[in-house]
N, C-alpha and C positions, 0 to 999 in steps of 0.2 A: 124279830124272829131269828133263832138261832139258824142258821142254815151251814153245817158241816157237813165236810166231803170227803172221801177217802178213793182215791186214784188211783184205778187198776184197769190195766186192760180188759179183766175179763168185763169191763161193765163196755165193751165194744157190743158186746151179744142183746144186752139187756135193752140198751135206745139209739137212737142215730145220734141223740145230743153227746154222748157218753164216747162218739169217735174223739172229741176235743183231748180226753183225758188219756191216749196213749202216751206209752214208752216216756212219759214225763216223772214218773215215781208218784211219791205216793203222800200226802198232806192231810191234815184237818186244820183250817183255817174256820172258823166261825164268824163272819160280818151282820151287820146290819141289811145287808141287800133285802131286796123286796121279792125279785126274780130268781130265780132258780137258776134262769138262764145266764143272767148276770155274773151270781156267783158261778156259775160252772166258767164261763170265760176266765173271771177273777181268780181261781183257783189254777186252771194250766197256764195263766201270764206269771203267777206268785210259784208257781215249779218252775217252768221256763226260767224267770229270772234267778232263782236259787243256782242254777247251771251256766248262767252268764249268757243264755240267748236272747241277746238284746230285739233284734229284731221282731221274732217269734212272739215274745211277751209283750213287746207294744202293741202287736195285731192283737192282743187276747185283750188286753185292758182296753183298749180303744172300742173294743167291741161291745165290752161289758157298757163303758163309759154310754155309748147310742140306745144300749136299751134299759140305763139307768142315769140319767143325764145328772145327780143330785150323790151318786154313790161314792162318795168319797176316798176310797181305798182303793177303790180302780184308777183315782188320779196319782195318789201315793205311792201305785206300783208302777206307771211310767213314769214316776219325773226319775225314778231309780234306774234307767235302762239309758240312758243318754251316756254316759261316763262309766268307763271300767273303773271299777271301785279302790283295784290296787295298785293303777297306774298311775296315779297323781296326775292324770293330762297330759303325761307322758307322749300320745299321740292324737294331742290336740283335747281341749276342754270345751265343753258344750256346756255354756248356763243358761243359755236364750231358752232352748225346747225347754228343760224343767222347769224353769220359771212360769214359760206360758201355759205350762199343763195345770198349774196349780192357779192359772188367772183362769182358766176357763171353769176352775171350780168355784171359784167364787174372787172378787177385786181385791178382798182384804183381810186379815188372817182370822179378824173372827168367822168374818161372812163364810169361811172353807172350815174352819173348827165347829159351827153352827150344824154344819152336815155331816160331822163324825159326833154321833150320837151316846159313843160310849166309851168311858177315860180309859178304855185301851184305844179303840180306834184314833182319839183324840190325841195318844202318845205317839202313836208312829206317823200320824199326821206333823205334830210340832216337832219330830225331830226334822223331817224333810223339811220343815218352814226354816231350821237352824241351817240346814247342809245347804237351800238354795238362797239364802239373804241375800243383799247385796251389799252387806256390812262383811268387812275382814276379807283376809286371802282366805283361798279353797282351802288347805292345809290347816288355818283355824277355824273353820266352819268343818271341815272333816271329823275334828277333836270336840268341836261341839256338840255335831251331830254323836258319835262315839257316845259322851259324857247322857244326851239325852236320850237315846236306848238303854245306858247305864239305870239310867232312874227308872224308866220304864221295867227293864228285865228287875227290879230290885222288888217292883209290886207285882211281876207276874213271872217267876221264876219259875212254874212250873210249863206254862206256855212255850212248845217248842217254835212257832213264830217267831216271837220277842225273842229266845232262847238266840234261834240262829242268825237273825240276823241283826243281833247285838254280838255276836263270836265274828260275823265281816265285817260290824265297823268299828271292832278291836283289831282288825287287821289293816284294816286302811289307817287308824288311828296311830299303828306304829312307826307306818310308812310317815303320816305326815308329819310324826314328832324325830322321824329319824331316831330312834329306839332301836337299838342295834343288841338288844338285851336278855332276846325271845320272849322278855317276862309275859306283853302282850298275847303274842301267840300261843304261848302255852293256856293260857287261860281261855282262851279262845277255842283252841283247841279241845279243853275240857270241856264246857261245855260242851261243842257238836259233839264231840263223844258220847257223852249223857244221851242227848235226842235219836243219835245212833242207836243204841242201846237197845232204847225205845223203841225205833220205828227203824229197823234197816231198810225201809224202803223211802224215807225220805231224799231227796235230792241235793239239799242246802246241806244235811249234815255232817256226809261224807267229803263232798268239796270244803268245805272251812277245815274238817279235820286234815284234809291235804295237804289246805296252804298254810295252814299253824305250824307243821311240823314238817316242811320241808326244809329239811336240812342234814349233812348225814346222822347224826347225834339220835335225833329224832324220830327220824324217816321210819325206824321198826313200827312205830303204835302209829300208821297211819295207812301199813300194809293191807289189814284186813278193811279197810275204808275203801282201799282205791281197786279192790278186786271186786268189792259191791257196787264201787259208784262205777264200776265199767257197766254194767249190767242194766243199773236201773232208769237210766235217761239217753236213753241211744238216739233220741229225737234232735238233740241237740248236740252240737260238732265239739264244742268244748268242754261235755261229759263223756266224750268220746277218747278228748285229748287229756283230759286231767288227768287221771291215773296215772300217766307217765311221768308224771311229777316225782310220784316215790316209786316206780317201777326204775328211771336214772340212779337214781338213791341208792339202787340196790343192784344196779350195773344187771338189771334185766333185759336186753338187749333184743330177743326175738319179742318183746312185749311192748319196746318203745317201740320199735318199727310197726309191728302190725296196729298198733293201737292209734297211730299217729296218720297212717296210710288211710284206716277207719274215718278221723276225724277229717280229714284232708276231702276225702269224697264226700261226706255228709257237708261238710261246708260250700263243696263247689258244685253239690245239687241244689244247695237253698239259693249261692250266690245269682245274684242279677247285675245289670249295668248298671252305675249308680251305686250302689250298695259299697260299705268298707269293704275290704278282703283282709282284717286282722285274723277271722278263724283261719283262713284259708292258709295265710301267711306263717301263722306261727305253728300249727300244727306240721307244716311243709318244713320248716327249721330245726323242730326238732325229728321228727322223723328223715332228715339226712344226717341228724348225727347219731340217732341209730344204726341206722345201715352203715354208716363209714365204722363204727366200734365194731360191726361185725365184720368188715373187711367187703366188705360188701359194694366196692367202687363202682360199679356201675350202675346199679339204683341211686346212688351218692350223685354222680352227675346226669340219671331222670331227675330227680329236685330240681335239680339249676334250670334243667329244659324246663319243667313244669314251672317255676317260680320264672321267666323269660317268658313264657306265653300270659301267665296272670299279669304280668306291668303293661304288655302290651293289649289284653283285657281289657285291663280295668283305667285305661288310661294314665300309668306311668304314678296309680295312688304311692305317696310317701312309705308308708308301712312298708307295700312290695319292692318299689327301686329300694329303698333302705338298706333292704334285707340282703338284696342280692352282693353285693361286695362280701358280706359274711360268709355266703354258702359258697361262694367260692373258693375264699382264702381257707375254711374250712377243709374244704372238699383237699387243698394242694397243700396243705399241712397235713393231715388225719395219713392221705394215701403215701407221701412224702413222693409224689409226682411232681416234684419240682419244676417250676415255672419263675425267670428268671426275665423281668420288664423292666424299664425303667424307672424312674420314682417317679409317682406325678404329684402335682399343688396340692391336689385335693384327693388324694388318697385317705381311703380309710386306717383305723390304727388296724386292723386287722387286715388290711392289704399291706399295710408297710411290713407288718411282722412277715406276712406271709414270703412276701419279696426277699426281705432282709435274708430269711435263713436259707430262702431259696437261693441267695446267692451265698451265703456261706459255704449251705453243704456242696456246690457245685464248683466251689474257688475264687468268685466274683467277690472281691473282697472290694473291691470301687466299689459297686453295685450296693452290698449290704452296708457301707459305709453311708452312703446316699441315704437308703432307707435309716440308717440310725439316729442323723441326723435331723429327717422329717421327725421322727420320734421325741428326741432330745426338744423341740421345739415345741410339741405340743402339750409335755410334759412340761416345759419352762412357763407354757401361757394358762397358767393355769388349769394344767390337766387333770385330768380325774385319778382314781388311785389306779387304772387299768394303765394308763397312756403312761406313767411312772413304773409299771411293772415292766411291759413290754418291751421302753427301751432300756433298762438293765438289764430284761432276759437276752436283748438281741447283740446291747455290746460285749455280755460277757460271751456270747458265741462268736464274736467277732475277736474278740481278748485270748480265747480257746484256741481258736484257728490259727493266732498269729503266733501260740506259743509260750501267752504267758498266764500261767497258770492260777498266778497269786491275783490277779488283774480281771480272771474271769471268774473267782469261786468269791472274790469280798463286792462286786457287782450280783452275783446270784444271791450273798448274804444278803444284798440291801432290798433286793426284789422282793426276799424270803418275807423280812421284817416289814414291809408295805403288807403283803398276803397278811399274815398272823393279826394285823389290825382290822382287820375288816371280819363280813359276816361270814359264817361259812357256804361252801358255795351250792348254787343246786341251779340243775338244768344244765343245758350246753355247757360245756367249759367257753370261758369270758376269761381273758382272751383266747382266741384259739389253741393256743399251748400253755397248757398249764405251769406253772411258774415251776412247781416239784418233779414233776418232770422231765420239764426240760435244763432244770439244774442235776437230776441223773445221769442224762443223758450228756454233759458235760463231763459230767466225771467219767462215767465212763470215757468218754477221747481220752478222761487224761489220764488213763490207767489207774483211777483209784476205785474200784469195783465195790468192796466195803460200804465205803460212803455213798457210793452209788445205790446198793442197795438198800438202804436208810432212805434216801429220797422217796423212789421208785414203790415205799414198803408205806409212806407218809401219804404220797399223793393216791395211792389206793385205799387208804383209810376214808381219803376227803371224796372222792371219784372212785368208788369199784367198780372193779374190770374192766377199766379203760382200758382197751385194747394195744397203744404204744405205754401204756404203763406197766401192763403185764409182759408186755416184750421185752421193756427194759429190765423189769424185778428178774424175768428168768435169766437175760444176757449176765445181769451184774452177781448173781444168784452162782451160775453155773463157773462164771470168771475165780468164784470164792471160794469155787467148790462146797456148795452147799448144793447139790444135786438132788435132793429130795425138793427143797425148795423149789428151783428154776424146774424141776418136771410139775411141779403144782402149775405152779404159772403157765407153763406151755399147755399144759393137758385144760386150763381153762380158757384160753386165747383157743382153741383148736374146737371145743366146744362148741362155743358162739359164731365162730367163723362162718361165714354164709356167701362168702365172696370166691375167686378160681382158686379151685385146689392144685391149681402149678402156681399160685405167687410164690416168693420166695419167703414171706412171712408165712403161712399156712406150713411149708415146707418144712422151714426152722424149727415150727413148733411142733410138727406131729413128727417128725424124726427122732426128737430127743425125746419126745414121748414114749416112742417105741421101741429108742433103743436104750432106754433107760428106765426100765421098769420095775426094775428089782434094787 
């Protein structure tokens, strides 16, 4: 029996069963099910997981699974809720739960194929039999999975199902090939665009087109995505949070904060003891570095408070102590409230950086020596392309300081040249100071404003409206006498500002605003 459904609130009014389908958006899945009931569970766990509410959508499929013990797709949409799709295990890999989801359907892949009754059902069945094997690493089982929605979406292209969620495992699939190419994405991207089109009340199709196209290059054709997916799935914390993906993009600054504060409380109303705190976590991460772009320091350190009260919560989970060094070293880089400690063993690269310039700009030239050192080392043992950026950005601010000019601009070169290899960037800036930057912001010391203003005009391309990028574009801007220029920049840094109108950044900028109007 066909049994399709279409997700609206108003169907709140119509039955008590029809409470299941708020604020989730809006689907036609067609199963096999028997139940009505079944399928109505099946269909807000198969929204639900479109939006990455893992939790949420195992309560819905588990529920369906009790009053259809045989329904097959109710087990296919939880073994998919175990593992965030784009983290690679990032924090931590679950194969036991999906494994055993798919043994309680049946012992053996036919005995579980026997009960998806029709060669779609049976496609999204065998590709979750390829993604949870116990043949290959995750990362070839990702791409296999990938490759078998491929075949599937080839016989049922017009199915926004298959559609979508073959455009997420073209995104996991790039991650795990390491495809640094967009080719995936973009394709990915097309598609949920298509289903969009369709149905702007889908859930899945606005999130894929988010995470396809987050990048700056991109981030335009994903705008009108991320102002519907704010709307359509407020049930869950992470459609709450998504949007800010290309709201950064576009350096919207009262939209990452409020959208991220949004997610932040829908997370810590679901959370319980027990439970991860990844929504909680990373919606709190990125909305402190909202509020710090808009000058905004004292909401900037509510975050710390608030992520300090979650570790001791939730019992010290990895994801929240992880976090915290970040939103620190953030919080005393972003405000340039410098804080000046010693080095310790196990500092993060984002505490060294932060230490390092904090003793730069303050004259601790030991101090920042120490931290460049911890740096140089972790760069030596094999470091990632960040731990390599950071300490070139920190000795050529150590190079700057002492004078030598030629010492600190062919160390910013070699930073620059690591940056231009990799992807482009999106979300928080990683490392805390961006490499374009903070090689402005050198030049500036060293009186060559020109050049400075080339960085500063670069790193706003990759990051708009960063708020110390816009400071610097106007400084090196107004040094050049381009004064039409640097009043652009001030008059948009004074805009977003949200933080005391006595700082003396706030001050810098609407001055020159005002007296330089004409």
């Amino acid at each position: 029996m066909r049994l399709a459904a279409i997700l609206f609130v108003a169907l709140l009014a119509a039955a008590p069963a029809g409470a299941q389908f708020a604020e989730v958006g809006s689907l036609d899945f067609p199963t096999s099910a028997r139940s009505e009931e079944a399928q109505g569970h099946f269909l807000r766990g198969v929204a639900i997981l479109h939006s990455f509410g893992w939790k949420q959508a195992i309560e819905q499929f588990q529920a369906a699974q009790v009053i259809e013990p045989d329904f097959a797709l109710a087990y296919w949409g939880e073994t998919l809720c175990y593992n965030h799709p784009l983290f690679g295990g990032r924090f931590g890999l679950d194969e036991e739960n999906p494994r055993a989801v798919l043994a309680r359907l049946g012992s053996t892949r036919a005995e579980r194929a026997a009960k998806a009754p029709t060669d779609r059902e049976r496609g999204f069945l065998e590709a979750v039999e390829v993604l949870w094997d116990e043949e290959g690493t995750y990362d070839e089982r990702r791409v296999g999975y990938m490759e078998a929605m491929g075949r599937l979406y080839d016989r049922y292209p017009d199915d926004h199902e298959v559609a979508t969620f073959y455009a997420l495992s073209m995104l996991a699939g790039a991650r795990a090939l390491g495809d640094d190419s967009l080719r995936l994405e973009v394709r990915a991207g097309t598609i949920a665009m298509r289903v969009f089109q369709a149905n702007p009340d889908h859930p899945g199709a606005p999130h894929y087109t988010i995470h396809a196209f987050d990048d700056p290059i991109h981030a335009p054709l994903a705008l009108d995505a991320a102002r519907r997916y704010a709307e359509i799935a407020p049930a869950v914390s992470h459609a709450r949070h998504m949007p800010t993906h290309i709201f950064i993009q576009h350096g919207m600054w009262d939209l990452v904060s409020a959208h991220n504060q949004s997610a932040h409380d829908a997370a810590r109303a679901l959370w319980q003891p027990g439970d991860s705190v990844g929504d909680a976590v990373h919606s709190l991460d990125w909305g402190q570095y909202g509020d710090l772009q808009r000058g905004d320091y004292e909401r900037g350190r509510l975050w710390i408070e608030r992520l300090e009260a979650l570790i001791e919560q939730s019992g010290d989970q990895q994801r929240a102590a992880g976090t915290l060094p970040l939103v620190r070293a953030r919080y005393i880089v972003e405000s340039e409230q410098w804080q000046v400690k010693p080095v310790a063993e196990d500092a993060s690269l984002h505490e060294l950086l932060a230490t390092g310039l904090s003793a730069v700009r303050t004259g601790d030239l030991e101090t920042a020596r120490a931290a460049e050192e911890a740096l140089a080392e972790r760069a030596a043992d094999d470091g990632g392309s960040q731990d390599r950026i950071a300490h070139r950005g920190l000795a050529a601010s150590i190079r700057a300081r002492e004078g030598d000019a030629e010492g600190a601009i062919a160390l910013m070169d070699e930073a620059i040249a690591i940056v231009e290899t990799l992807r482009l960037p999106n979300g928080a800036a990683n490392p805390v100071k961006p490499p374009y930057e903070l090689y402005g912001e050198i030049l500036l010391e060293l009186d060559r404003p020109a050049e400075a203003q080339s960085k500063f005009d670069t790193s706003l391309l990759r990051m708009p409206n960063r708020m110390r990028s816009l400071l610097g574009a106007a400084r090196a801007a107004a040094a050049s006498g381009d004064r039409a220029a640097a009043r652009g920049h001030y008059a948009t840094l004074a805009r977003y500002w949200a933080g005391a109108t006595d700082d003396a950044v706030y001050l810098e900028a609407s001055q020159f605003a005002e007296t330089n109007e004409n």
